[in-house]
PyMOL Python script that loads the backbone (N, CA, C, O; Angstrom):
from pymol import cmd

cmd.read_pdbstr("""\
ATOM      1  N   UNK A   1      -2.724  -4.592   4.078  1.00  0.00           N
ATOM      2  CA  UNK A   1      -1.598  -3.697   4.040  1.00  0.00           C
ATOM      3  C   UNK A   1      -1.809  -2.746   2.875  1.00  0.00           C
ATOM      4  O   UNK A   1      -1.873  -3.338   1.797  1.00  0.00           O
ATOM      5  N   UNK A   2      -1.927  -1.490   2.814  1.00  0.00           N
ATOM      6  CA  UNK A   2      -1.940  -0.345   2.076  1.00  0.00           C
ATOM      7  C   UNK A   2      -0.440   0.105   1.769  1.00  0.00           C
ATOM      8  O   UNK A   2       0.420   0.273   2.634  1.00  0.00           O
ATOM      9  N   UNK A   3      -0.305   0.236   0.694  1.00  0.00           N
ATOM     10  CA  UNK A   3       1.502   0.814  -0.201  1.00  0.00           C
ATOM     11  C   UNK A   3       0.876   2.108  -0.706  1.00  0.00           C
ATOM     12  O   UNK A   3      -0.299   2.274  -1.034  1.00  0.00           O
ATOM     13  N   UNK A   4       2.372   3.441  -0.713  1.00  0.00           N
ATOM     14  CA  UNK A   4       2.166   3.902  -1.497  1.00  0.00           C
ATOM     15  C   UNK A   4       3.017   4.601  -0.961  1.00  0.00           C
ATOM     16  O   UNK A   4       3.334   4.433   0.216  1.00  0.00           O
ATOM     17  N   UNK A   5       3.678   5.746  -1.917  1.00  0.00           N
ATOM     18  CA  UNK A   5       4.816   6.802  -1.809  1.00  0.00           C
ATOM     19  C   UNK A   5       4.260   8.096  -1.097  1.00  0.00           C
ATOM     20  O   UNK A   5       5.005   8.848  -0.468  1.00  0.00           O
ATOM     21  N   UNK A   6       2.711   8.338  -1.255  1.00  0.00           N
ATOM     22  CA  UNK A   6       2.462   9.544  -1.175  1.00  0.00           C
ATOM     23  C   UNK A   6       1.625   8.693   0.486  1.00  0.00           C
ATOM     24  O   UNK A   6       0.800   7.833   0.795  1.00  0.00           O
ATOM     25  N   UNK A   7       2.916  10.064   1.328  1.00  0.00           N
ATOM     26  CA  UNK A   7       2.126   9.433   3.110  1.00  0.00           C
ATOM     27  C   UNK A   7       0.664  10.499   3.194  1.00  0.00           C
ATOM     28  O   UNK A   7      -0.085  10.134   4.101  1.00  0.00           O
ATOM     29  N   UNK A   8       0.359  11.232   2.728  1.00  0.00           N
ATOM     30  CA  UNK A   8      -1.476  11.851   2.977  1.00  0.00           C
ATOM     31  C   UNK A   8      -1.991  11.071   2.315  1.00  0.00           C
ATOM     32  O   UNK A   8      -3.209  11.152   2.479  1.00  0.00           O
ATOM     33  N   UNK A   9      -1.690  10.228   1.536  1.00  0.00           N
ATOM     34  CA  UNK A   9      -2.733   9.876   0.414  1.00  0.00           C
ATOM     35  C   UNK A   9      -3.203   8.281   1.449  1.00  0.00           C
ATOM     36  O   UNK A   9      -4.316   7.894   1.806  1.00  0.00           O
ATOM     37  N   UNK A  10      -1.911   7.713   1.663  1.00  0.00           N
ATOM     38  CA  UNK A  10      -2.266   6.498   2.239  1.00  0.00           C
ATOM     39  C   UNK A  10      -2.516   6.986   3.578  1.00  0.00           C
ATOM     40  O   UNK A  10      -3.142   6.065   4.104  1.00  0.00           O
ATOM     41  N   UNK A  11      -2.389   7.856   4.374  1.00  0.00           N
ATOM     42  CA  UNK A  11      -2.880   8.211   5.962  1.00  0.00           C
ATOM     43  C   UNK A  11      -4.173   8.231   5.905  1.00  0.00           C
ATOM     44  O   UNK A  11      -4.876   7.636   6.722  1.00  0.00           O
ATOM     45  N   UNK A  12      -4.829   9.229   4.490  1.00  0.00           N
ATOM     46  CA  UNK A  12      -6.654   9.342   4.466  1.00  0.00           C
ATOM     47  C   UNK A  12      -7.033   7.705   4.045  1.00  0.00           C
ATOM     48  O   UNK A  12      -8.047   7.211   4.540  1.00  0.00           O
ATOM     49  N   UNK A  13      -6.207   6.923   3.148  1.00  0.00           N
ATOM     50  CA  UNK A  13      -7.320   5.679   3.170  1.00  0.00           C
ATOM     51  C   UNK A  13      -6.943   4.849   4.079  1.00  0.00           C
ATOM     52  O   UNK A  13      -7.617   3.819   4.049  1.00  0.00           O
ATOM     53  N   UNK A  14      -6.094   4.867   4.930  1.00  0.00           N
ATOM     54  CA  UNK A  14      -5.970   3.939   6.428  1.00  0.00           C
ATOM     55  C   UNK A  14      -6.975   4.430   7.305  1.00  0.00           C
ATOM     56  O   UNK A  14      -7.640   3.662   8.000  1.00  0.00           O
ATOM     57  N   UNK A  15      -7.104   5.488   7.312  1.00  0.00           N
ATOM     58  CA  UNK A  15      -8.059   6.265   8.316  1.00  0.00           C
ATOM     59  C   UNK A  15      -9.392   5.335   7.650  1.00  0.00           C
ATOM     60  O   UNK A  15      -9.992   4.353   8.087  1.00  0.00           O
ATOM     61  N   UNK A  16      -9.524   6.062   6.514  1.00  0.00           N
ATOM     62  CA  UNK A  16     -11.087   5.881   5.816  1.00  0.00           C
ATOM     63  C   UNK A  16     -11.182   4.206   6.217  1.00  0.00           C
ATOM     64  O   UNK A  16     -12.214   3.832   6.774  1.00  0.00           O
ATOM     65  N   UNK A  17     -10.327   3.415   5.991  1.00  0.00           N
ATOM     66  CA  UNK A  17     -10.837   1.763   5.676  1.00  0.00           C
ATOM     67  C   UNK A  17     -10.611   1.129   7.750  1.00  0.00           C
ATOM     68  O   UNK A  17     -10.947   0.020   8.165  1.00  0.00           O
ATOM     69  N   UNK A  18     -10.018   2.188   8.546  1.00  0.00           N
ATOM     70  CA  UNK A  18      -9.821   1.756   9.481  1.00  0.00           C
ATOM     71  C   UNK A  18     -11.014   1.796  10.274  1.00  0.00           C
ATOM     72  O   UNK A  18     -11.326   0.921  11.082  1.00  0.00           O
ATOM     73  N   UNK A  19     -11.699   2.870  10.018  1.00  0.00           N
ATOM     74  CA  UNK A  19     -13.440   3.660  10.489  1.00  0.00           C
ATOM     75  C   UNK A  19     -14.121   2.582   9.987  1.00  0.00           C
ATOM     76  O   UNK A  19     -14.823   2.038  10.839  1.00  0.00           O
ATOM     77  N   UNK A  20     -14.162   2.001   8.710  1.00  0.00           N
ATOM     78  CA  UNK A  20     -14.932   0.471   8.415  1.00  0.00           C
ATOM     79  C   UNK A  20     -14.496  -0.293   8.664  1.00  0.00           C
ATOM     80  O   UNK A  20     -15.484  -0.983   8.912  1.00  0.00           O
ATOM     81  N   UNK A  21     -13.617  -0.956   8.871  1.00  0.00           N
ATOM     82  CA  UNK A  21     -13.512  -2.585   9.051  1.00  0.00           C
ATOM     83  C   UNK A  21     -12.411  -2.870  10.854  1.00  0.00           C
ATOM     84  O   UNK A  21     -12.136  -4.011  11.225  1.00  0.00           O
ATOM     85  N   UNK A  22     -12.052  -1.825  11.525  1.00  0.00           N
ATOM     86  CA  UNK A  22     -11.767  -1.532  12.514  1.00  0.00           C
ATOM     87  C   UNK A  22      -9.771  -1.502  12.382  1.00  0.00           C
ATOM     88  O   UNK A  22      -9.169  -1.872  11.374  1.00  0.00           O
ATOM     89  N   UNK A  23      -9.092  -0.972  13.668  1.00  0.00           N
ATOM     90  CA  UNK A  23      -7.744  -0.423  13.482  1.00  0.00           C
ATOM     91  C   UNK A  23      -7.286  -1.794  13.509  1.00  0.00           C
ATOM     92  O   UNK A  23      -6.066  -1.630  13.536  1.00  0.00           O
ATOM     93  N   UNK A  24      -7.445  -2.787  13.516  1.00  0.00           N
ATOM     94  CA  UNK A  24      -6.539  -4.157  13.412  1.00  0.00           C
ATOM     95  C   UNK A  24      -6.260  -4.968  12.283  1.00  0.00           C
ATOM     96  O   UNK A  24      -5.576  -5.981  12.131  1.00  0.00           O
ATOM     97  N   UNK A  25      -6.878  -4.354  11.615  1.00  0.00           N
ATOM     98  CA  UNK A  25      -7.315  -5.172  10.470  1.00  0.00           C
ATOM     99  C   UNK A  25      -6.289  -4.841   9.428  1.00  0.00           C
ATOM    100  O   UNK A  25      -5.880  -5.673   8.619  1.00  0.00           O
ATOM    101  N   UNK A  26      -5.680  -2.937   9.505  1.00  0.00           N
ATOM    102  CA  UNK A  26      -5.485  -1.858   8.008  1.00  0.00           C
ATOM    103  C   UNK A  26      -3.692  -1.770   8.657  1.00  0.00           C
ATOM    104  O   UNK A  26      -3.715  -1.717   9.886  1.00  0.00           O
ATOM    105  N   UNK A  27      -3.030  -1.759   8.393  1.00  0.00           N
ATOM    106  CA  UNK A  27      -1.762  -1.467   8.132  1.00  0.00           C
ATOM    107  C   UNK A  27      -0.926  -0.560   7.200  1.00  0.00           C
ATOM    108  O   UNK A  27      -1.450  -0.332   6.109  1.00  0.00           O
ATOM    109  N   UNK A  28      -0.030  -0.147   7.375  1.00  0.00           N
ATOM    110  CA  UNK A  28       0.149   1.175   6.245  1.00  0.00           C
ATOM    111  C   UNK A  28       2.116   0.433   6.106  1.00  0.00           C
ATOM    112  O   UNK A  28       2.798  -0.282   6.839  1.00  0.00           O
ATOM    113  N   UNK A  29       2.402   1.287   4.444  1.00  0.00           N
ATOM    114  CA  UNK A  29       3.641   1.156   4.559  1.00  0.00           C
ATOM    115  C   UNK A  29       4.006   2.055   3.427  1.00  0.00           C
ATOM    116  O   UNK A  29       3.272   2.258   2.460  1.00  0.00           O
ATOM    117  N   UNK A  30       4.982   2.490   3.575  1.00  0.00           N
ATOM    118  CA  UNK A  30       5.152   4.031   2.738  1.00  0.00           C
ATOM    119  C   UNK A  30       6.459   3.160   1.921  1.00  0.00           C
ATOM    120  O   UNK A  30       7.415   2.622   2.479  1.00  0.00           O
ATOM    121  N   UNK A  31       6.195   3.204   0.559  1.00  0.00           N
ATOM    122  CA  UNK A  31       7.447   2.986  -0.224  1.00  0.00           C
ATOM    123  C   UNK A  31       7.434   2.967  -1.572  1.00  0.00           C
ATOM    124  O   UNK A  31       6.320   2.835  -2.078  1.00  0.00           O
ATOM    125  N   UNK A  32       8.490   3.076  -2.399  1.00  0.00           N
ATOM    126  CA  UNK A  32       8.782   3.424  -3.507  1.00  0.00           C
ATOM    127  C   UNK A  32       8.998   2.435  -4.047  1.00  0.00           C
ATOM    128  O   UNK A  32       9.949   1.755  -3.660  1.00  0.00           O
ATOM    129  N   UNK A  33       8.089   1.952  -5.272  1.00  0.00           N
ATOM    130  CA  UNK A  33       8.215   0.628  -5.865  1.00  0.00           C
ATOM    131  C   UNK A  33       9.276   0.632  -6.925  1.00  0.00           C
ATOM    132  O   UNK A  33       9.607  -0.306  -7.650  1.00  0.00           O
ATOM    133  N   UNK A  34       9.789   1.955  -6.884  1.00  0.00           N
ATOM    134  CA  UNK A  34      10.908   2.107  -8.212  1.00  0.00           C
ATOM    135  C   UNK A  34      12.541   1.712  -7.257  1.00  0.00           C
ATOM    136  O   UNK A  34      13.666   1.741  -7.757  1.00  0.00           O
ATOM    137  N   UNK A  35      12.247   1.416  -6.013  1.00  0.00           N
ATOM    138  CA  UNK A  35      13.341   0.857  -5.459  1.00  0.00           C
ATOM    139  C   UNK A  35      12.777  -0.203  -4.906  1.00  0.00           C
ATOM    140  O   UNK A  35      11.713  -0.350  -4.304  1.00  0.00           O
ATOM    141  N   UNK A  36      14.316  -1.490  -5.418  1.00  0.00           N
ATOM    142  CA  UNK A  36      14.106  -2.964  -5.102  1.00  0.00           C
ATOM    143  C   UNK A  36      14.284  -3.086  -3.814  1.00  0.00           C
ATOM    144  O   UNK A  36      13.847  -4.152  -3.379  1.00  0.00           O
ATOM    145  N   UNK A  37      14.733  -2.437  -3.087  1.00  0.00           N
ATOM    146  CA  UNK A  37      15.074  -2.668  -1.301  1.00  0.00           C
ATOM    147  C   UNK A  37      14.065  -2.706  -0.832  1.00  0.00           C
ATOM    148  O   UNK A  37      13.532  -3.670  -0.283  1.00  0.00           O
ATOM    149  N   UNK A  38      13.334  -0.796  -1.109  1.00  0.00           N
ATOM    150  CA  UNK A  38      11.938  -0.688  -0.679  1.00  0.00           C
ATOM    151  C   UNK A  38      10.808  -1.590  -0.460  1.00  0.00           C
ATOM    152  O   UNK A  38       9.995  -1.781   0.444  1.00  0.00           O
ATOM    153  N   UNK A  39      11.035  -2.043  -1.542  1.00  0.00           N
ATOM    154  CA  UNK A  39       9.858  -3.140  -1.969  1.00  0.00           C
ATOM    155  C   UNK A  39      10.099  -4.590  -1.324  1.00  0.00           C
ATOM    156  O   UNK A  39       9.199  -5.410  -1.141  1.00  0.00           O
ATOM    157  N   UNK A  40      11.178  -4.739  -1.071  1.00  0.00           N
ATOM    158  CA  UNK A  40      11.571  -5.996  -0.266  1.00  0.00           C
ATOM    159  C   UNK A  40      11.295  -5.867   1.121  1.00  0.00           C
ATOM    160  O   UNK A  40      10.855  -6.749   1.859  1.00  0.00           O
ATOM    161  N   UNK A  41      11.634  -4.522   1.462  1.00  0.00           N
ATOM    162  CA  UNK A  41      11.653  -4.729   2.807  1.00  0.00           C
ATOM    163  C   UNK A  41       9.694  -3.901   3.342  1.00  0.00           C
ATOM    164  O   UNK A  41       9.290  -3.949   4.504  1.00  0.00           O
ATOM    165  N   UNK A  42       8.973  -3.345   2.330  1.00  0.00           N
ATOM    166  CA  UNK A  42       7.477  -3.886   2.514  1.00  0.00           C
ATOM    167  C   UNK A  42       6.916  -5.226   2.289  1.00  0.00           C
ATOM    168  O   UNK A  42       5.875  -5.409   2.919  1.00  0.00           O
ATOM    169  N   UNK A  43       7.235  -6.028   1.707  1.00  0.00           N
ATOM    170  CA  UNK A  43       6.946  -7.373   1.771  1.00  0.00           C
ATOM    171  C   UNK A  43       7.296  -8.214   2.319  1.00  0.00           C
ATOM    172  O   UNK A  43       7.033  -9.312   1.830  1.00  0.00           O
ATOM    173  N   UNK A  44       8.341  -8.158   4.067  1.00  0.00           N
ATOM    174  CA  UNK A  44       9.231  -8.532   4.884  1.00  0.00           C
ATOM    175  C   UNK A  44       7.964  -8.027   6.134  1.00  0.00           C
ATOM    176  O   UNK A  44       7.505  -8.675   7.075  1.00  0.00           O
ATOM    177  N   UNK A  45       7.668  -6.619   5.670  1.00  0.00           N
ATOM    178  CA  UNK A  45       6.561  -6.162   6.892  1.00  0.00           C
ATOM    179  C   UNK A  45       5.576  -7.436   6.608  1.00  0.00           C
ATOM    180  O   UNK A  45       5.372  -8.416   7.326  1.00  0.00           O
ATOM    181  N   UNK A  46       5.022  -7.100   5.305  1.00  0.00           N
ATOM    182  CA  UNK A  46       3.567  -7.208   5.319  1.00  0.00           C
ATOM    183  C   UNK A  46       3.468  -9.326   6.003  1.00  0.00           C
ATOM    184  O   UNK A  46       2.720  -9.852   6.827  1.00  0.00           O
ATOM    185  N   UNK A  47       4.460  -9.835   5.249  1.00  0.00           N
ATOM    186  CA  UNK A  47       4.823 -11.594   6.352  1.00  0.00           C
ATOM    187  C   UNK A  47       5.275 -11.724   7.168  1.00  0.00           C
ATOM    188  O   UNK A  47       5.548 -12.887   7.466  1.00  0.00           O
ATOM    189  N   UNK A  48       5.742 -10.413   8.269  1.00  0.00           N
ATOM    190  CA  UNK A  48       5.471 -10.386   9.394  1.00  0.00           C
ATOM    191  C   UNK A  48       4.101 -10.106  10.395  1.00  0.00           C
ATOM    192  O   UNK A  48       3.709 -10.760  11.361  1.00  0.00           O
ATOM    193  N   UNK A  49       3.526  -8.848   9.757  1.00  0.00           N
ATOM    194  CA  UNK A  49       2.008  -9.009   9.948  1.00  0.00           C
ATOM    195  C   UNK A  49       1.211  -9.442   9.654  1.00  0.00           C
ATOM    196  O   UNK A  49       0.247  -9.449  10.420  1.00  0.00           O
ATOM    197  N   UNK A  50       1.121 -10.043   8.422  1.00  0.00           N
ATOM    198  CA  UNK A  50      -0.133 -10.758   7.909  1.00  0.00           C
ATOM    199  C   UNK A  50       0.124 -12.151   7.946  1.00  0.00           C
ATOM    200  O   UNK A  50      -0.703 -13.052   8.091  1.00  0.00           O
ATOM    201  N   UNK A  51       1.504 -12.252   7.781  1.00  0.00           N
ATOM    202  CA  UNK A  51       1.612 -14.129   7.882  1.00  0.00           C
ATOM    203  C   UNK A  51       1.925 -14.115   6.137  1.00  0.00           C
ATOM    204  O   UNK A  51       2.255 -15.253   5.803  1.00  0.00           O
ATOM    205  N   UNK A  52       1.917 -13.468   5.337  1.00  0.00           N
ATOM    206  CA  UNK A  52       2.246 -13.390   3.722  1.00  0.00           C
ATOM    207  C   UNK A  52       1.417 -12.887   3.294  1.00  0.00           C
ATOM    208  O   UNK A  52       0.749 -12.064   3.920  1.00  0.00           O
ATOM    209  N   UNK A  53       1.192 -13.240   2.044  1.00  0.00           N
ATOM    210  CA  UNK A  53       0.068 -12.143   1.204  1.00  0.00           C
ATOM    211  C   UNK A  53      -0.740 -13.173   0.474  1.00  0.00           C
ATOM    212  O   UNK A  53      -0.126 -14.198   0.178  1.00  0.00           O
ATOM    213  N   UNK A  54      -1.891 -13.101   0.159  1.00  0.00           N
ATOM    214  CA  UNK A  54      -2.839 -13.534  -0.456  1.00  0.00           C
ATOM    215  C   UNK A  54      -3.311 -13.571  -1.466  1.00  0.00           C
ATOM    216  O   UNK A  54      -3.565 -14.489  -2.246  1.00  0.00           O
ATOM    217  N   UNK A  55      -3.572 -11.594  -1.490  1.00  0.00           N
ATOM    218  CA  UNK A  55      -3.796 -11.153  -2.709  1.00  0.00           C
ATOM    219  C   UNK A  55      -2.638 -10.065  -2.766  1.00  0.00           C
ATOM    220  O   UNK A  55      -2.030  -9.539  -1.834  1.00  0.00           O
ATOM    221  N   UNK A  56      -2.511  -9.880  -4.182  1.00  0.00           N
ATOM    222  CA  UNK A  56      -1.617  -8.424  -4.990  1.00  0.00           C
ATOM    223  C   UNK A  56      -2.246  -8.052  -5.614  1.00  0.00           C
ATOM    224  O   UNK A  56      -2.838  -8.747  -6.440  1.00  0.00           O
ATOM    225  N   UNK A  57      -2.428  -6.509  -5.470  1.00  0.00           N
ATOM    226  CA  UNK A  57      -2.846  -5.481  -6.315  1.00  0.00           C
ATOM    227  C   UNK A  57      -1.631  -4.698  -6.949  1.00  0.00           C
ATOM    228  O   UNK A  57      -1.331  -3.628  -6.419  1.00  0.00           O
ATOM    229  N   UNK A  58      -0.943  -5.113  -7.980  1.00  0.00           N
ATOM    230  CA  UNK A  58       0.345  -4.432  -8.139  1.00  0.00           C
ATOM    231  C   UNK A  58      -0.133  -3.111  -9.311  1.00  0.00           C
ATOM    232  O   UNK A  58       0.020  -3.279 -10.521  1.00  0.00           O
ATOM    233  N   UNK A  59      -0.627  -2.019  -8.823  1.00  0.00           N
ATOM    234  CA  UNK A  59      -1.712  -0.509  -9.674  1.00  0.00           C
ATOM    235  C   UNK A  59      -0.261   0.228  -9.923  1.00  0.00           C
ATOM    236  O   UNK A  59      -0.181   0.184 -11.150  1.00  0.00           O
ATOM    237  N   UNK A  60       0.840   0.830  -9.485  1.00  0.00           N
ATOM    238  CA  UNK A  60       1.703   1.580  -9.709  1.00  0.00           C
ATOM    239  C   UNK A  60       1.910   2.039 -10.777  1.00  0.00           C
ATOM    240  O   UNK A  60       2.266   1.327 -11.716  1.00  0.00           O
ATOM    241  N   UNK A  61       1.721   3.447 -10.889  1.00  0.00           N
ATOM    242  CA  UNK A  61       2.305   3.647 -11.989  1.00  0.00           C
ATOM    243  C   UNK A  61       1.260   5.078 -12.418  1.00  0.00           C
ATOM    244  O   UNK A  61       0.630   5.625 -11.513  1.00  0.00           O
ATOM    245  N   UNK A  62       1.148   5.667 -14.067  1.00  0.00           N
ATOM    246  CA  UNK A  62       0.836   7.212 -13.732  1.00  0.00           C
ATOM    247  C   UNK A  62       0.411   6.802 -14.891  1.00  0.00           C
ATOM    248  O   UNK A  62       1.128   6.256 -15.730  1.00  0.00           O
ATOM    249  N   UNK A  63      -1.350   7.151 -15.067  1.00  0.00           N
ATOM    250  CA  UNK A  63      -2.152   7.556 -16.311  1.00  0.00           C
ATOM    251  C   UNK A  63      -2.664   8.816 -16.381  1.00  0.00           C
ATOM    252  O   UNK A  63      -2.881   9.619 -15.474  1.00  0.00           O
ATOM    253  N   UNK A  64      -2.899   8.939 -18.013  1.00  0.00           N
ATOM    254  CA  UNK A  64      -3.208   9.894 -18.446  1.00  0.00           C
ATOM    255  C   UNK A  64      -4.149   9.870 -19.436  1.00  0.00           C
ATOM    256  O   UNK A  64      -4.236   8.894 -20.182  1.00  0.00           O
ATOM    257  N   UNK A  65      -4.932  10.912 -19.547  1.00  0.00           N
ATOM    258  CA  UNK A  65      -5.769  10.375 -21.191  1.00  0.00           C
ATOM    259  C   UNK A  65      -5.585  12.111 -21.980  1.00  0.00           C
ATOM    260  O   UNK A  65      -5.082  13.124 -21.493  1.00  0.00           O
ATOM    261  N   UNK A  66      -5.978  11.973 -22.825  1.00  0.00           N
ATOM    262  CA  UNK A  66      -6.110  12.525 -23.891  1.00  0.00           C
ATOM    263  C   UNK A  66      -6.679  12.815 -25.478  1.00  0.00           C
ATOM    264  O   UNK A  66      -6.357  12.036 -26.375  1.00  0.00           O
ATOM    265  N   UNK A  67      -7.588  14.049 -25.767  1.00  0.00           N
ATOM    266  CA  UNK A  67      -8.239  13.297 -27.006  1.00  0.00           C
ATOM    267  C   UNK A  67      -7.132  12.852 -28.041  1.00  0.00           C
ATOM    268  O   UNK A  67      -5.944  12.948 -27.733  1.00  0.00           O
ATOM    269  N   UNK A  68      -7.528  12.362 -29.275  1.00  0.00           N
ATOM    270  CA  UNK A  68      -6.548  11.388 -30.456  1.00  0.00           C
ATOM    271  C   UNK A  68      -6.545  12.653 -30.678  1.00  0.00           C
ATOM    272  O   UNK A  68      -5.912  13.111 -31.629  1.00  0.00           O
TER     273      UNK A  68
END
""", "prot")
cmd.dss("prot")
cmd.show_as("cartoon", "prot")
cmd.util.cbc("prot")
cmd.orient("prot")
């Protein structure tokens, strides 16, 4: 299952990971981790399709760098 707020961003890597590992496998779900509903009700999908989760990649969030 692929998360993320931005729907082009997750449409190109469903596409991209669906072309490798085939369309049954990749699932998509568009949501905003800064809302608790959101996030409940992607993790309601994802143990309906997957049967629960295994692994978490919990990445959210916005970097930046800069020289000192």
């Amino acid at each position: 299952m692929l998360a993320d707020i931005d729907s082009d961003a997750l449409a190109t890597a469903a596409t991209d990971l669906r072309g490798q590992f085939g369309p049954d496998v990749i699932d998509t779900v568009l949501v905003d981790v800064t809302s608790e509903a959101a996030v409940a009700a992607a993790l309601e999908r994802v143990s309906r399709g997957f049967g629960g989760i295994d692994i978490l990649v919990s990445n959210a969030g916005i970097a930046s760098s800069a020289p000192f």
